[in-house]
Biopython code that builds the backbone (N, CA, C, O; Angstrom):
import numpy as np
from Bio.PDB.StructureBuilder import StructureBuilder

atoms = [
    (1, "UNK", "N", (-28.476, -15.454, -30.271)),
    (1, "UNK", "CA", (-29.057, -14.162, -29.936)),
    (1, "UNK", "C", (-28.348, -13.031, -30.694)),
    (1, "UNK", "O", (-28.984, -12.058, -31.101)),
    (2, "UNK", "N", (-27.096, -13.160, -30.870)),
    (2, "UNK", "CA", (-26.489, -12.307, -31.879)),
    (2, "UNK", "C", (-26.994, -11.656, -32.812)),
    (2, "UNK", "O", (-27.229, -10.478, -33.081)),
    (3, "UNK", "N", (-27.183, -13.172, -33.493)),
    (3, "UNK", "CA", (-27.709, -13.170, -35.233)),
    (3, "UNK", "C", (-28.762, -12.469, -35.355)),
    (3, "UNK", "O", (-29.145, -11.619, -36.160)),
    (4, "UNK", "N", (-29.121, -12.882, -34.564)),
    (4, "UNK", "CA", (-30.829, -12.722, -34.055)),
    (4, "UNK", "C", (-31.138, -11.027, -33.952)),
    (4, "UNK", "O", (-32.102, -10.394, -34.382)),
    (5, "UNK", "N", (-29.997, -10.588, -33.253)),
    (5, "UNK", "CA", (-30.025, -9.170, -33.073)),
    (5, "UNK", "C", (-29.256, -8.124, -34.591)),
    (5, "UNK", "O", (-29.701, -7.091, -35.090)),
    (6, "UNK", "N", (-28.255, -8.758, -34.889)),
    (6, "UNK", "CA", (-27.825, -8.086, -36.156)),
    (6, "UNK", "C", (-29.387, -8.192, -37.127)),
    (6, "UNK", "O", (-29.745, -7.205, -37.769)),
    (7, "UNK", "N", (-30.140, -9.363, -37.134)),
    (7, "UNK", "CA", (-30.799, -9.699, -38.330)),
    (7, "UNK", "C", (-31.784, -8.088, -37.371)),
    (7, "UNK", "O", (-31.520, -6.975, -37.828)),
    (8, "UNK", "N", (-32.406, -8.135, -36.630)),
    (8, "UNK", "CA", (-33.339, -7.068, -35.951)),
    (8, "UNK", "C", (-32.816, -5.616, -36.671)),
    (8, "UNK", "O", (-33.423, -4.803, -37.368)),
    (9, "UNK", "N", (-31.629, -5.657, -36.259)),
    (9, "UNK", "CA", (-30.697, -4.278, -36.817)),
    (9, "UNK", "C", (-31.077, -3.750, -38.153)),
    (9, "UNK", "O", (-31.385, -2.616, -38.520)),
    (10, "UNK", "N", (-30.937, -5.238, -38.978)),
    (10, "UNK", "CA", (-30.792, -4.757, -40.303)),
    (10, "UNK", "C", (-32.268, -4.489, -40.822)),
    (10, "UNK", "O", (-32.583, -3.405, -41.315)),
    (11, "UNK", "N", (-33.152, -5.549, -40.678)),
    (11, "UNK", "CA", (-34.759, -4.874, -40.128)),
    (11, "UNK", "C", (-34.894, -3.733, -40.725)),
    (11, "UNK", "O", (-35.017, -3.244, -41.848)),
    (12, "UNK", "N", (-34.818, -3.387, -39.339)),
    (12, "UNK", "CA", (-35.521, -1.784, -38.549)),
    (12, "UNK", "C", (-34.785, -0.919, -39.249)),
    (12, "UNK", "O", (-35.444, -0.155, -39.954)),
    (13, "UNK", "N", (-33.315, -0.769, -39.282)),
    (13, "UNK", "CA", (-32.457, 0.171, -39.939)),
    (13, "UNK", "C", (-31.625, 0.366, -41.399)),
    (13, "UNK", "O", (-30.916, 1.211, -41.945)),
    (14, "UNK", "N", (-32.243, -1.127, -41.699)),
    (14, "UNK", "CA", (-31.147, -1.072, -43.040)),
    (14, "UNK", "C", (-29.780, -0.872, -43.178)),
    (14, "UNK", "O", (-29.406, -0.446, -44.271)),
    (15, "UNK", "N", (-28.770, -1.126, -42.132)),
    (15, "UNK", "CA", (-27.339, -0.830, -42.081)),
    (15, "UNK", "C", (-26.981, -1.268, -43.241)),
    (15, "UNK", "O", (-26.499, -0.323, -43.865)),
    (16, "UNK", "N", (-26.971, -2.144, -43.799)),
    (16, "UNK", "CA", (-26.148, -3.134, -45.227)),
    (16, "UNK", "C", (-27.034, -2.731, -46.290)),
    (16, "UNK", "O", (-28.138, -3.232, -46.504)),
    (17, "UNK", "N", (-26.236, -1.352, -47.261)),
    (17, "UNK", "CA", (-26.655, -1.038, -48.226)),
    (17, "UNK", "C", (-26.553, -1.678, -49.466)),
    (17, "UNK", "O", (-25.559, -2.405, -49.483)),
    (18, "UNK", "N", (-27.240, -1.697, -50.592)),
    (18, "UNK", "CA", (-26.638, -2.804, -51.623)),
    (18, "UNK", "C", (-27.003, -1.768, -52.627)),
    (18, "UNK", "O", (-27.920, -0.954, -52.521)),
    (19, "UNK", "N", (-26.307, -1.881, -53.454)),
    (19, "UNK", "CA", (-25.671, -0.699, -54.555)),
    (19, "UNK", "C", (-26.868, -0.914, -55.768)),
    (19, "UNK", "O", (-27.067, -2.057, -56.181)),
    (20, "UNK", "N", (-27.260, -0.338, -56.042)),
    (20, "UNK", "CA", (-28.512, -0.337, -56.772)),
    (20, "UNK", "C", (-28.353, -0.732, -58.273)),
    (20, "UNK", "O", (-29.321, -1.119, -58.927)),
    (21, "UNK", "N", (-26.858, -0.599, -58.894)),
    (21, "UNK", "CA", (-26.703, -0.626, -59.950)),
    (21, "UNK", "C", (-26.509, -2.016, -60.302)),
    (21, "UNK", "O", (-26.793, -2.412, -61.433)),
    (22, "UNK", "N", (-26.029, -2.813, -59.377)),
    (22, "UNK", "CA", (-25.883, -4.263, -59.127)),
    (22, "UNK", "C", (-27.275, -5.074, -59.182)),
    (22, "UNK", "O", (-27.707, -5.881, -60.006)),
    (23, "UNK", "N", (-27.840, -4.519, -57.920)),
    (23, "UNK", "CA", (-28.718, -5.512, -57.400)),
    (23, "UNK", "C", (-30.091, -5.071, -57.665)),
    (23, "UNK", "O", (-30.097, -4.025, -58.315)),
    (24, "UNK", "N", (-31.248, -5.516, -57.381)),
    (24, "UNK", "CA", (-32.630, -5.251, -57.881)),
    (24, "UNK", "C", (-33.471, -4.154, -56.449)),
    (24, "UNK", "O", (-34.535, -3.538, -56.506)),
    (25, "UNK", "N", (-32.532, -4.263, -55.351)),
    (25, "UNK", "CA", (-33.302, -3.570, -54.676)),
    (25, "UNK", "C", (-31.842, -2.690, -53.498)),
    (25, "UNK", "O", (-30.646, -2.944, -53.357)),
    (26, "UNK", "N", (-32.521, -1.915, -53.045)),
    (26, "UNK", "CA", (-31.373, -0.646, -51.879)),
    (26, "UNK", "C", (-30.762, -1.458, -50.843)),
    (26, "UNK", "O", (-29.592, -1.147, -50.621)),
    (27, "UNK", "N", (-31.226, -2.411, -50.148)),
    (27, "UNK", "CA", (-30.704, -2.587, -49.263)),
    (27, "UNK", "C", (-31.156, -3.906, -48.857)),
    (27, "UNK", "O", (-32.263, -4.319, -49.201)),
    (28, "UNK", "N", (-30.011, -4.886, -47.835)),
    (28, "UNK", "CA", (-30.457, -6.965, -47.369)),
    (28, "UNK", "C", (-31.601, -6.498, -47.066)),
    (28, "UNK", "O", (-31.876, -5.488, -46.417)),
    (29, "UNK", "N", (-32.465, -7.481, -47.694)),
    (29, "UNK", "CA", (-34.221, -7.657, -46.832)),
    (29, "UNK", "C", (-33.829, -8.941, -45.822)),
    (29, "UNK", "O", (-32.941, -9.746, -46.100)),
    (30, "UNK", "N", (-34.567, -8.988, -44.718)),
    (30, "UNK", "CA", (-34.817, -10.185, -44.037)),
    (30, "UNK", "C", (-36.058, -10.598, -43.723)),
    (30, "UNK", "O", (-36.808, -9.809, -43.149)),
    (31, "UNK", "N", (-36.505, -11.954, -44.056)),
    (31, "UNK", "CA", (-37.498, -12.557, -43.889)),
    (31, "UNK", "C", (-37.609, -13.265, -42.748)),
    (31, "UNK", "O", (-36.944, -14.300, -42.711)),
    (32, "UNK", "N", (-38.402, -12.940, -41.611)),
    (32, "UNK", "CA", (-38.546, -13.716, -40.367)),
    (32, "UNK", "C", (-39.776, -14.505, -40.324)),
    (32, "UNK", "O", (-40.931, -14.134, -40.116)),
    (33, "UNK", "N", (-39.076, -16.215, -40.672)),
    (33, "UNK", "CA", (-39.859, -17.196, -40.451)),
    (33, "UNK", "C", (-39.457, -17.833, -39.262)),
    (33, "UNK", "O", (-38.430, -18.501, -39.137)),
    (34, "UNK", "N", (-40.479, -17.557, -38.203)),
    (34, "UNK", "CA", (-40.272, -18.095, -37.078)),
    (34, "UNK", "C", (-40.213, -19.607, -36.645)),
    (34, "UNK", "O", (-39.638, -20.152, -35.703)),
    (35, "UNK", "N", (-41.018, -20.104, -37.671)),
    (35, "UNK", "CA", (-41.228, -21.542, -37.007)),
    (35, "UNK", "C", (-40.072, -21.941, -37.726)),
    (35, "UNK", "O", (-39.748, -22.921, -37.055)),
    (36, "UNK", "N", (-38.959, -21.828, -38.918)),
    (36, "UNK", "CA", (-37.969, -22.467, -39.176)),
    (36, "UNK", "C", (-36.718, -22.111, -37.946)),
    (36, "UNK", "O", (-35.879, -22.856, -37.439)),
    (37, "UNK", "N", (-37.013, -20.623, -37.730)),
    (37, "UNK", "CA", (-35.790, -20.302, -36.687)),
    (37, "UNK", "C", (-35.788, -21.062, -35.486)),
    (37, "UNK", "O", (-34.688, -21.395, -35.044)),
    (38, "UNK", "N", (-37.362, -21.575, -34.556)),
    (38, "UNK", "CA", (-37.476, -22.103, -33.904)),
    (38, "UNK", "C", (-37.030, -23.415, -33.771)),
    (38, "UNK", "O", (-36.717, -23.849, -32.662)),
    (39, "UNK", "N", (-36.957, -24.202, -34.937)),
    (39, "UNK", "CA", (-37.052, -25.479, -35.299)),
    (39, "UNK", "C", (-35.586, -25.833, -35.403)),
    (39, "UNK", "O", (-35.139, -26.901, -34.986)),
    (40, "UNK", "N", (-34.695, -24.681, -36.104)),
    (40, "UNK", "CA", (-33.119, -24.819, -35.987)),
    (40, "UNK", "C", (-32.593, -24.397, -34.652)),
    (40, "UNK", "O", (-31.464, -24.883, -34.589)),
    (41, "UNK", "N", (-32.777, -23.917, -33.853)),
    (41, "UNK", "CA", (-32.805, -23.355, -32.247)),
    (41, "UNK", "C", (-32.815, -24.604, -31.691)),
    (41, "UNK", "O", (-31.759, -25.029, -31.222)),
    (42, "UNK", "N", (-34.234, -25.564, -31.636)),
    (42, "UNK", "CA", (-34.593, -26.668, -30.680)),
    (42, "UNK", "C", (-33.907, -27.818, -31.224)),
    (42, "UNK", "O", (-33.665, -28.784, -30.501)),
    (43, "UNK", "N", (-33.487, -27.781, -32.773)),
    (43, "UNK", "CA", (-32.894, -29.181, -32.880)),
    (43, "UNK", "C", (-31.348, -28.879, -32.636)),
    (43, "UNK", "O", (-30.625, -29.876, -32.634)),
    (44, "UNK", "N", (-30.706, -27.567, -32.418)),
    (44, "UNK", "CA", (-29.692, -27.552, -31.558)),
    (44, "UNK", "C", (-29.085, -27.445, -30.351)),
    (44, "UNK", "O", (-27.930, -27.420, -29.927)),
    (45, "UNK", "N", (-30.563, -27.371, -29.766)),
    (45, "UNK", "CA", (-30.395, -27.590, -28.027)),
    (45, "UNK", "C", (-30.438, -29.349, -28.175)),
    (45, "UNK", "O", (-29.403, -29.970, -27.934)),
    (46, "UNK", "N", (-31.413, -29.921, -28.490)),
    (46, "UNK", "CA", (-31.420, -31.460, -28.914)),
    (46, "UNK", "C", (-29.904, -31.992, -28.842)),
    (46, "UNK", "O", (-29.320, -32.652, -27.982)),
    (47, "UNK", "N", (-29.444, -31.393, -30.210)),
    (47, "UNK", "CA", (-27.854, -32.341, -30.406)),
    (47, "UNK", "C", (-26.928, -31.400, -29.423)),
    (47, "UNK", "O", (-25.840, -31.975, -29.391)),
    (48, "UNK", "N", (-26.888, -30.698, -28.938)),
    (48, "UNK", "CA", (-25.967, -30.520, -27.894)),
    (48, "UNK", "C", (-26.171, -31.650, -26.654)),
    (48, "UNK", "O", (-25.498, -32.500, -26.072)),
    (49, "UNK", "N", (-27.517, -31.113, -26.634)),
    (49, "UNK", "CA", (-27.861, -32.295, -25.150)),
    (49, "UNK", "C", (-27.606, -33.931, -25.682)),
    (49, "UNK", "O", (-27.259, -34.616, -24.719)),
    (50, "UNK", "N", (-27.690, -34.717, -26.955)),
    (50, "UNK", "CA", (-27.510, -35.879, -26.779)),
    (50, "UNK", "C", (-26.005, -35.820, -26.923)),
    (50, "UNK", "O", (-25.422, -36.840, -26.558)),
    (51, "UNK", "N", (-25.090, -34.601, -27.486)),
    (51, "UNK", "CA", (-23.493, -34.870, -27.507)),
    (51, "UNK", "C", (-23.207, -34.868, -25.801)),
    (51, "UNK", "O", (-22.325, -35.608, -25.367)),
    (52, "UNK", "N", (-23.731, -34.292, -25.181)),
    (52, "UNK", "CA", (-23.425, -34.663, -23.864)),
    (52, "UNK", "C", (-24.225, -35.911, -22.765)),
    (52, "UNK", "O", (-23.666, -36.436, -21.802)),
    (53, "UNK", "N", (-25.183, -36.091, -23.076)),
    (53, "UNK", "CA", (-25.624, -37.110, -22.534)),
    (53, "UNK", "C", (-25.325, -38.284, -22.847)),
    (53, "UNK", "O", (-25.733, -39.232, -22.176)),
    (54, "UNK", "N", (-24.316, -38.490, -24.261)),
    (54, "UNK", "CA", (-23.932, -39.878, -24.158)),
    (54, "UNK", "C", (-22.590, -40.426, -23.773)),
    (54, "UNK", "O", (-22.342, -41.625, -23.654)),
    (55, "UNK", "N", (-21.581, -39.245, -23.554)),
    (55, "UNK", "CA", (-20.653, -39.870, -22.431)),
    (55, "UNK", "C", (-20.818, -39.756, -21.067)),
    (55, "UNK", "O", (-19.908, -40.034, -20.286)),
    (56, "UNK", "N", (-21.878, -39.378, -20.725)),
    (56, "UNK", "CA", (-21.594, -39.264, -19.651)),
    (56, "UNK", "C", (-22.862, -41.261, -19.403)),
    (56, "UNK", "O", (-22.781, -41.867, -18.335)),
    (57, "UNK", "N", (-23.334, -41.539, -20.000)),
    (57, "UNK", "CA", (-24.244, -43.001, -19.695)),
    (57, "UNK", "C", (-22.604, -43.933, -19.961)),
    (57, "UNK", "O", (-22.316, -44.858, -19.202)),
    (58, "UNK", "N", (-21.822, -43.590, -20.922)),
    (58, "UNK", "CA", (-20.949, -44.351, -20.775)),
    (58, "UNK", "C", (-19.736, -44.581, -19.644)),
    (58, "UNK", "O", (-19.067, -45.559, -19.312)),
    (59, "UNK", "N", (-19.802, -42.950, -19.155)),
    (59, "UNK", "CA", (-18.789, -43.046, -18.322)),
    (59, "UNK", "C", (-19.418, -43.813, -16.971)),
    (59, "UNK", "O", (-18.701, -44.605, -16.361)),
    (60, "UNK", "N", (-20.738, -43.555, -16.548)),
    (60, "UNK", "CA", (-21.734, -44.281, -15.644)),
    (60, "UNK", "C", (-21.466, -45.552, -15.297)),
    (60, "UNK", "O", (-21.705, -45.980, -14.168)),
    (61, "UNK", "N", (-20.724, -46.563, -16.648)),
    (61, "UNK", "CA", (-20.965, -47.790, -16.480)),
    (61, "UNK", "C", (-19.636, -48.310, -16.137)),
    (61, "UNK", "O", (-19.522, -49.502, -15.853)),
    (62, "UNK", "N", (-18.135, -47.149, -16.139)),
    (62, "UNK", "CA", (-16.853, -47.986, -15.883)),
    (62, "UNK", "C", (-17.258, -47.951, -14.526)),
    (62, "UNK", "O", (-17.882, -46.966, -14.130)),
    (63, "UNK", "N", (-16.897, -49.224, -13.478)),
    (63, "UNK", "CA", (-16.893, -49.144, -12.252)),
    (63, "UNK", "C", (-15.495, -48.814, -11.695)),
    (63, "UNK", "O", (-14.615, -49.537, -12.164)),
    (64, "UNK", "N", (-15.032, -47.775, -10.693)),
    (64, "UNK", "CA", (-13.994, -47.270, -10.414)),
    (64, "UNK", "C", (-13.088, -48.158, -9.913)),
    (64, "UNK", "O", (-11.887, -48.107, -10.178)),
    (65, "UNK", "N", (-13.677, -49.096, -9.090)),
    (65, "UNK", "CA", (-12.966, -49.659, -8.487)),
    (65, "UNK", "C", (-11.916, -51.008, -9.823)),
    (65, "UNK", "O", (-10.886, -51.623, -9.546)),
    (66, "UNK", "N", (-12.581, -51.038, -10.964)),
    (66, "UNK", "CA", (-12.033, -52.012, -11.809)),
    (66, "UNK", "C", (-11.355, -51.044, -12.664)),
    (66, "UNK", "O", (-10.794, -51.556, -13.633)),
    (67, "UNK", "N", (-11.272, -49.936, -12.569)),
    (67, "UNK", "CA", (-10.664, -48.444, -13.691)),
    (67, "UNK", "C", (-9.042, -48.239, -12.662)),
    (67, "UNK", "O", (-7.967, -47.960, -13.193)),
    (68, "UNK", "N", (-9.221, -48.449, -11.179)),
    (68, "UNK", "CA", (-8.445, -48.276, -10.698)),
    (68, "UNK", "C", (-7.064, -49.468, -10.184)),
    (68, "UNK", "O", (-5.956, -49.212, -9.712)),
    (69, "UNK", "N", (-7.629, -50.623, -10.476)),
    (69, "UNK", "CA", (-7.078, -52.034, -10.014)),
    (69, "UNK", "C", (-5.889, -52.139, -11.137)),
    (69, "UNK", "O", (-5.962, -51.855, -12.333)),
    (70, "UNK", "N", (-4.652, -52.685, -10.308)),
    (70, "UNK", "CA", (-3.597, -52.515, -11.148)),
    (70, "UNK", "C", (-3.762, -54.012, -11.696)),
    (70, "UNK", "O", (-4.193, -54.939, -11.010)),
    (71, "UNK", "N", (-3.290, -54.127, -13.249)),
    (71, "UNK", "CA", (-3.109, -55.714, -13.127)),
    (71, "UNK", "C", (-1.746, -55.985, -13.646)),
    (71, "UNK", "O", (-1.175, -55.293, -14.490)),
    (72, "UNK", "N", (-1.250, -57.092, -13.051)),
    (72, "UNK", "CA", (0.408, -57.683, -13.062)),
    (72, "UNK", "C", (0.507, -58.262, -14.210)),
    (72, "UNK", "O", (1.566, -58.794, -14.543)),
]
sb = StructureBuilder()
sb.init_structure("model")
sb.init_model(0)
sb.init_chain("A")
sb.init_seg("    ")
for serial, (resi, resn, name, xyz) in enumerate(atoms, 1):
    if name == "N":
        sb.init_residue(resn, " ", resi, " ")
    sb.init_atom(name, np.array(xyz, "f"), 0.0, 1.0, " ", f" {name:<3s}", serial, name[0])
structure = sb.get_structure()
């Protein structure tokens, strides 16, 4: 949401000037393609959720009572 909001910023207001003598135009343009932003958004809710959903199927399967049993 940050990014998201700096990129809005720079938008609407142009904060980040770019020196004309350098570059071909006054100031960062931003291009808002939604369906790529969307697509990097959902495939990082995705890998968060499988980095957590797979210890926890593993931890599911130690049974406590054999995690806790001392052996001699």
């Amino acid at each position: 949401m940050v990014g998201l909001g700096i990129c809005f910023l720079q938008d609407r207001f142009k904060l980040i000037p770019l020196d004309p003598k350098n570059y071909f135009m006054s100031y960062v343009p931003i291009v808002w393609d939604w369906p790529t932003i969307l697509a990097l958004n959902g495939a990082t809710v995705l890998l968060i959720a499988l980095v957590l959903w797979l210890p926890t199927i593993i931890i599911n399967r130690i049974q406590p009572v054999k995690a806790l049993a001392f052996k001699k």
